[in-house]
C-alpha positions, -999 to +999 in steps of 0.1 A: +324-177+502+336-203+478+358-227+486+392-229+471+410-260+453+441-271+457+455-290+424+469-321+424+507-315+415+504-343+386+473-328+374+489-291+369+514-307+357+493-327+331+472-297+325+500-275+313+519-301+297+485-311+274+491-279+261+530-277+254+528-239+268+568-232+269+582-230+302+547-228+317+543-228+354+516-220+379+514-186+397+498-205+427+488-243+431+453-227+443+419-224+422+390-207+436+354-220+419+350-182+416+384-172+397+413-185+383+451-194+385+475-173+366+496-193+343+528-183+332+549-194+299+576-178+278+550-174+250+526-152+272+502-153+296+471-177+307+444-184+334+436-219+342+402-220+356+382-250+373+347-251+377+314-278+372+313-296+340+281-283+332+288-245+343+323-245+322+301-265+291+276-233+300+308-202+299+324-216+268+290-215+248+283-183+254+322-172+250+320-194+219+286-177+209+302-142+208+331-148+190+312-167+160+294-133+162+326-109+159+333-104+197+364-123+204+385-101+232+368-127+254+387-155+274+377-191+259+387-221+265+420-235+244+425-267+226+454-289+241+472-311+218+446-334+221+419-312+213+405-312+249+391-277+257+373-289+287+397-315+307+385-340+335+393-327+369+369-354+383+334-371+379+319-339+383+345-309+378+370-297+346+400-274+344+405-253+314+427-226+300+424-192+287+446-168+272+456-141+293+463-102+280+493-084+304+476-049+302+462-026+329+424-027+346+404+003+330+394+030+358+372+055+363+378+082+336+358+094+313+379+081+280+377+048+300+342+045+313+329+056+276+351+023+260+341+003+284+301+013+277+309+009+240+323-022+242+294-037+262+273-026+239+294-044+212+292-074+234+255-078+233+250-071+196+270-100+191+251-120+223+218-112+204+199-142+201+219-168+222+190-175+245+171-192+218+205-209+206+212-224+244+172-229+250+170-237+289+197-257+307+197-263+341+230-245+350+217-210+335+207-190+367+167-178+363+167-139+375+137-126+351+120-098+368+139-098+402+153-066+407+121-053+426+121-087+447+157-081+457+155-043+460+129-049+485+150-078+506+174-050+509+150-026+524+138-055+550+172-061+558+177-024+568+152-024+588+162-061+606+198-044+609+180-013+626+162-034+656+184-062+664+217-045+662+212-004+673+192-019+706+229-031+721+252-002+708+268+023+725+251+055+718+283+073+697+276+042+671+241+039+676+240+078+661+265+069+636+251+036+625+212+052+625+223+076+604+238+052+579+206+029+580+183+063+571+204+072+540+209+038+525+170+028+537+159+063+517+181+058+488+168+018+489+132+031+489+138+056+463+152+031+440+128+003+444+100+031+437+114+042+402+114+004+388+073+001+384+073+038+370+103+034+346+082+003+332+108-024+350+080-051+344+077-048+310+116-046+304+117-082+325+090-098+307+104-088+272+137-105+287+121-137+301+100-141+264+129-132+243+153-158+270+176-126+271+212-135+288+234-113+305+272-118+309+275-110+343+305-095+362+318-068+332+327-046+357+360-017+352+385-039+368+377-070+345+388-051+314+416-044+302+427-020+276+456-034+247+484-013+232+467+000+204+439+009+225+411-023+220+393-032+251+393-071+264+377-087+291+392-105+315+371-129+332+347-157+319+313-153+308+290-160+345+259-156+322+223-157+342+186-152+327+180-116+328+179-088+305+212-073+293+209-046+308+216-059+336+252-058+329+252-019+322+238-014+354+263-032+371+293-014+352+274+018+365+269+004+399+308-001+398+312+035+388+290+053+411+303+033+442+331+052+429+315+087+436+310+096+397+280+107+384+289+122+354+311+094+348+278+070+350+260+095+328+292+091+302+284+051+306+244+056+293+255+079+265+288+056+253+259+028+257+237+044+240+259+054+210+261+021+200+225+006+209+199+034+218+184+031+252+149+046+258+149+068+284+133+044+310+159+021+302+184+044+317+163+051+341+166+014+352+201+015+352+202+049+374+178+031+400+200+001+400+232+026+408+216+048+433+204+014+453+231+011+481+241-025+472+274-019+495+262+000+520+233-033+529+263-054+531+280-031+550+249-030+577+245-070+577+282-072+587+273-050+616+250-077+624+272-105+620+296-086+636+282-066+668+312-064+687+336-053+658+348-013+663+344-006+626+335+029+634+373+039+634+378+026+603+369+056+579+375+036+546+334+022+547+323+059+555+347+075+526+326+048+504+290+056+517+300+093+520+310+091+478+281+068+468+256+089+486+267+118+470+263+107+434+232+085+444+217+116+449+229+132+416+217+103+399+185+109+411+177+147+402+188+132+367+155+116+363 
């Protein structure tokens, strides 16, 4: 988990001062690594974030990137009065502020899901290129050709769950729990065999030649949606080495953890109205929904977790029960 920091009351105080925000305050005197700090003013809203110097040097070039490219409902980091977008936290970590929109999370509806597709797709038209731009530093996460090599952990893990953990339970949870570990170990297997056939090793070297870059984390509760209708994303560029499609299957993966199949069908074809996806493309994309990325996590906290009565808790079972069911939708689709 990351590890949260507390600010130093001067430094919030300098932070928000450097920028002469009116009647700013923090939300919280807390910043996780991983998110920010809401920030408010009488002039609007803001995030202060905190992070490496190299990772926030990283974020702001691609935010930077996309916005000298038309895309600019992105969060980048503002100029203080002394032109400071990045400022010193310590040797080895910054703070730095974004502007904020006060508008609602999109959800899963079919005017909403087709946006959000649309504006991805926006999003890496105006991304197009930027690997060559940042060439190779350091800080820029290398995932090139990984889904099978993940996919595949996940499988193992199923299986590790499956001996270690179902050998001690009582037999009510070892039928439940076995059950479980079938479904998400066929719909694992299932997805990990459609990668090769829909070509997933040409579509990865492509990315790794061309240095493609995803965004990472454009997921529905990142957006937002403005009053007269735009879309805006809320949280900084996490950008990693892998192809961009990457981020569509994650916006799907969001969607069908949701239970909607047609809703991750309306994401491929608001995607594709805007930059055309061959049909093994989306097939990529439907493997990487159908794989139970929660429903692995879900097993490994059995394991970390053998004495913990989850199986009265129906919310995880409501989850794998809906992602099963449109896993296997997704699947007749190709």
């Amino acid at each position: 988990m990351p590890t949260a920091r507390t600010l130093d009351p001067e430094l919030a105080a300098w932070c928000l001062h450097s920028f002469a925000f009116p009647k700013a305050r923090l939300v919280a005197n807390t910043v996780e690594t991983s998110g920010p700090c809401s920030v408010a003013a009488a002039d609007g809203r803001y995030q202060l974030w905190t992070a490496a110097k190299e990772v926030a040097g990283l974020r702001m070039a691609v935010a930077d990137y996309a916005a000298r490219h038309g895309f600019r409902r992105v969060p980048r980091p503002l100029s203080n009065l002394y032109h400071e977008r990045l400022i010193p936290v310590d040797e080895r970590t910054v703070a730095y502020i974004t502007l904020d929109w006060d508008a609602p999370a999109l959800e899963v509806t079919p005017t909403d899901v087709r946006d959000a597709a649309q504006n991805l797709a926006h999003l890496h038209a105006a991304l197009s290129g930027l690997g060559e731009t940042l060439g190779q530093p350091a800080v820029l996460r290398q995932r090139y050709g990984t889904w099978a090599s993940r996919f595949r952990r996940g499988v193992d893990a199923l299986a590790r769950v499956r001996v270690q953990l179902l050998a001690s339970d009582t037999v009510t949870r070892k039928r439940l729990r076995s059950d479980w570990l079938t479904r998400w170990t066929d719909l694992a297997e299932q997805a990990l065999e459609r990668l090769p056939r829909m070509g997933y090793d040409d579509v990865a070297e492509r990315a790794r030649r061309e240095r493609s870059v995803a965004w990472n984390g454009y997921r529905l509760a990142t957006l937002g949606r403005l009053a007269d209708g735009r879309i805006f994303t809320r949280v900084v560029a996490d950008p990693v080495g892998d192809d961009a499609l990457y981020d569509l299957a994650c916006l799907c993966r969001d969607i069908a953890e949701s239970g909607h199949a047609d809703g991750v069908e309306d994401a491929l074809a608001g995607y594709h109205a805007i930059r055309p996806l061959s049909p093994e493309q989306a097939g990529l994309v439907r493997a990487f929904a159908v794989y139970p990325h929660r429903g692995i996590a879900t097993a490994l906290g059995w394991l970390s977790q053998p004495g913990h009565a989850d199986d009265e808790d129906l919310s995880w079972r409501r989850t794998a029960e809906a992602h099963h069911n449109c896993a296997l939708r997704l699947l007749a689709n190709d």
